[in-house]
C-alpha positions in Angstrom: 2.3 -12.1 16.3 2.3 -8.6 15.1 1.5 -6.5 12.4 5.2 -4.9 11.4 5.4 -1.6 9.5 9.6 -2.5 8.5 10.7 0.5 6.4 13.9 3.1 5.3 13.3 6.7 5.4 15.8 9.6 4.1 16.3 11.6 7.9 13.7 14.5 6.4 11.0 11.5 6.2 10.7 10.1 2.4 10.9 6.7 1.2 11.3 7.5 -2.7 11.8 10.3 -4.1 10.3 12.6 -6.6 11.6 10.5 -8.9 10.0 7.3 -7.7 13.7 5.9 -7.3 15.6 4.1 -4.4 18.9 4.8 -5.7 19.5 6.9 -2.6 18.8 4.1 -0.6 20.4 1.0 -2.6 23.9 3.1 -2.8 23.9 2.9 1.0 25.9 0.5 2.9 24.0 -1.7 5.8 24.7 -5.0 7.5 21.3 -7.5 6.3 22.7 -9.6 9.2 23.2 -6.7 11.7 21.1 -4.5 13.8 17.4 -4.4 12.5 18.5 -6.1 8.8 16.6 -7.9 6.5 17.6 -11.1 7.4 16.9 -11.5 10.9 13.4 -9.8 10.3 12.2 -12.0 7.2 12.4 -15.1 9.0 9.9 -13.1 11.6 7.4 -12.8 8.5 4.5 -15.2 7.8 2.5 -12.5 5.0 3.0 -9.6 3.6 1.2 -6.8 2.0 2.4 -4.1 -0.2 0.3 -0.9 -2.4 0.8 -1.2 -6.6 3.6 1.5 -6.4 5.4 -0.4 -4.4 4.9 -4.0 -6.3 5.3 -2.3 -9.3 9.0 -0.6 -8.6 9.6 -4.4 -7.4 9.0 -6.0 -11.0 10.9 -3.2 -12.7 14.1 -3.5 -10.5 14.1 -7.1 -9.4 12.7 -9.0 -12.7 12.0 -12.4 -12.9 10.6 -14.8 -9.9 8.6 -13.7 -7.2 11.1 -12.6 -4.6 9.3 -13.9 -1.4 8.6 -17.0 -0.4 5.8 -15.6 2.0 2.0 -15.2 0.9 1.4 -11.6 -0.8 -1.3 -9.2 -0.9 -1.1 -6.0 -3.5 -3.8 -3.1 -2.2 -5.1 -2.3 -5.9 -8.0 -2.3 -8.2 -5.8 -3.2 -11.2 -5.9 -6.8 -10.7 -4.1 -6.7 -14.1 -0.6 -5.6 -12.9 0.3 -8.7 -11.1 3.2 -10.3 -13.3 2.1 -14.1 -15.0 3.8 -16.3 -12.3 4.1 -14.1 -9.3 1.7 -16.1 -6.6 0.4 -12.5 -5.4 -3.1 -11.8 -4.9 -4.9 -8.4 -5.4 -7.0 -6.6 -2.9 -9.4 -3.7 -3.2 -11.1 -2.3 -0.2 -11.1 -1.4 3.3 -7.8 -3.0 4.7 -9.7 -4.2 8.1 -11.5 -6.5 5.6 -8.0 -7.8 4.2 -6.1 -7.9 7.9 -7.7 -11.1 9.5 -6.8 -13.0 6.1 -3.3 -11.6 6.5 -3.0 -12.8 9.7 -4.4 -16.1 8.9 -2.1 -17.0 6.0 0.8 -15.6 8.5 0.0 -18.6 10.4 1.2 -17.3 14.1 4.1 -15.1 12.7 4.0 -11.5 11.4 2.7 -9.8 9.1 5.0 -7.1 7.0 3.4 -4.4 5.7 5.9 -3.3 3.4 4.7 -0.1 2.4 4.1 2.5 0.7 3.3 5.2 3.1 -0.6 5.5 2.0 -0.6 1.6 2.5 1.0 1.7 6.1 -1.5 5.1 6.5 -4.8 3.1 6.0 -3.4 0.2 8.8 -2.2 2.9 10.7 -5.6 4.6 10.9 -7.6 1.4 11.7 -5.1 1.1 14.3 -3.4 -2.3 12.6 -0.4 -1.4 12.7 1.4 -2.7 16.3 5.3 -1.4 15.9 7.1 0.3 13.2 11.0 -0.4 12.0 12.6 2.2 10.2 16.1 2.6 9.1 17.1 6.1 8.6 19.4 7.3 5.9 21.9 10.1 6.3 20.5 12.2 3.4 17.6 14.2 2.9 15.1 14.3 -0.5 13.2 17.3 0.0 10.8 15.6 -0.9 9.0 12.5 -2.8 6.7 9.8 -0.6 6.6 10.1 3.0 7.0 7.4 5.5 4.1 7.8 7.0 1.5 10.7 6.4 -0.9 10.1 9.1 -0.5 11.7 12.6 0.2 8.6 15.0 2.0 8.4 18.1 4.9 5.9 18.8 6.7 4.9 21.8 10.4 4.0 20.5 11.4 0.5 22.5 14.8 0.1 20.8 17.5 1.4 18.5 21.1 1.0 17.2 23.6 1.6 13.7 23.4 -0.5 11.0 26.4 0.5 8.7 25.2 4.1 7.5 21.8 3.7 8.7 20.2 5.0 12.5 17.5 2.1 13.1 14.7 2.3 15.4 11.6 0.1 16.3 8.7 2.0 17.4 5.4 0.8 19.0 2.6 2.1 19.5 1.7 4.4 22.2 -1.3 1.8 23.8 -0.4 -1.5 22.4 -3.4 -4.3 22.0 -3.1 -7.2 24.2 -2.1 -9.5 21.6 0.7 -7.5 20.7 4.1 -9.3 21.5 5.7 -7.8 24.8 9.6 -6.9 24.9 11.2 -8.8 21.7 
């Protein structure tokens, strides 16, 4: 089991723009069954956890039912946001207090923290956050939301192309114990 930052980043570090859109990303071509895709990785995934921007961009671009089958966490004091029908549950507070329930509900798999960057920020700081997957884009933003803005170090165990994409997992540098060894 591990907690999994799984990500896409612009190569000058940005996940949205200024713009708040993915359109750079969604134009871009990538295998989901190839290296580092989505579809290898959600069947890894027993919870996830996301910030409002992110769950928010979600229900404006992919209306309708709840797209994961997996239990959901939003980080937010706006309990209000969460769509009627969407079987996601709202957290406010210190995200050490939400991580053993995220695990728990993961039920021996992963957990994704699907972003944003201030989300994976505050698991990164309470040092939650046991390997990072990000596929880079070949375009640049100049700027928008970063990947990651919190000083961390990573030790990168494996990459590959994915279509347009660069992909890399990362760990980090001193690795818990119960951290899973050489997947």
């Amino acid at each position: 089991m591990a907690t999994v930052y799984y990500t896409a980043s612009s190569i000058d570090g940005y996940i949205v723009d200024s713009d708040d859109s993915l359109d750079w990303l969604i134009t871009r071509d990538i295998d989901q069954g190839g290296p580092f895709g989505y579809d290898d990785f959600i069947t890894t995934i027993g919870a996830l956890v996301m910030g409002s921007a992110t769950y928010e961009w979600i229900v404006r671009n992919q209306p309708g039912d709840w797209m994961y089958e997996q239990p959901s966490w939003v980080i937010t004091h706006r309990s209000h946001i969460i769509e009627s029908g969407h079987p996601v549950e709202t957290f406010a507070g210190d995200v050490t207090d939400l991580h053993p329930k995220l695990v728990d509900a993961a039920a021996g798999k992963d957990v994704w923290v699907v972003g944003g960057g201030d989300v994976a920020a505050q698991f990164v700081a309470a040092g939650l956050i046991d390997e990072m997957i990000v596929s880079y884009a070949p375009c640049t933003l100049g700027g928008g939301s970063p990947v990651l803005p919190v000083r961390s170090e990573w030790v990168r165990a494996e990459s590959a192309v994915n279509g347009e994409f660069v992909c890399a997992r990362w760990r980090k540098l001193n690795p818990s114990p119960e951290t899973r060894s050489g997947e």
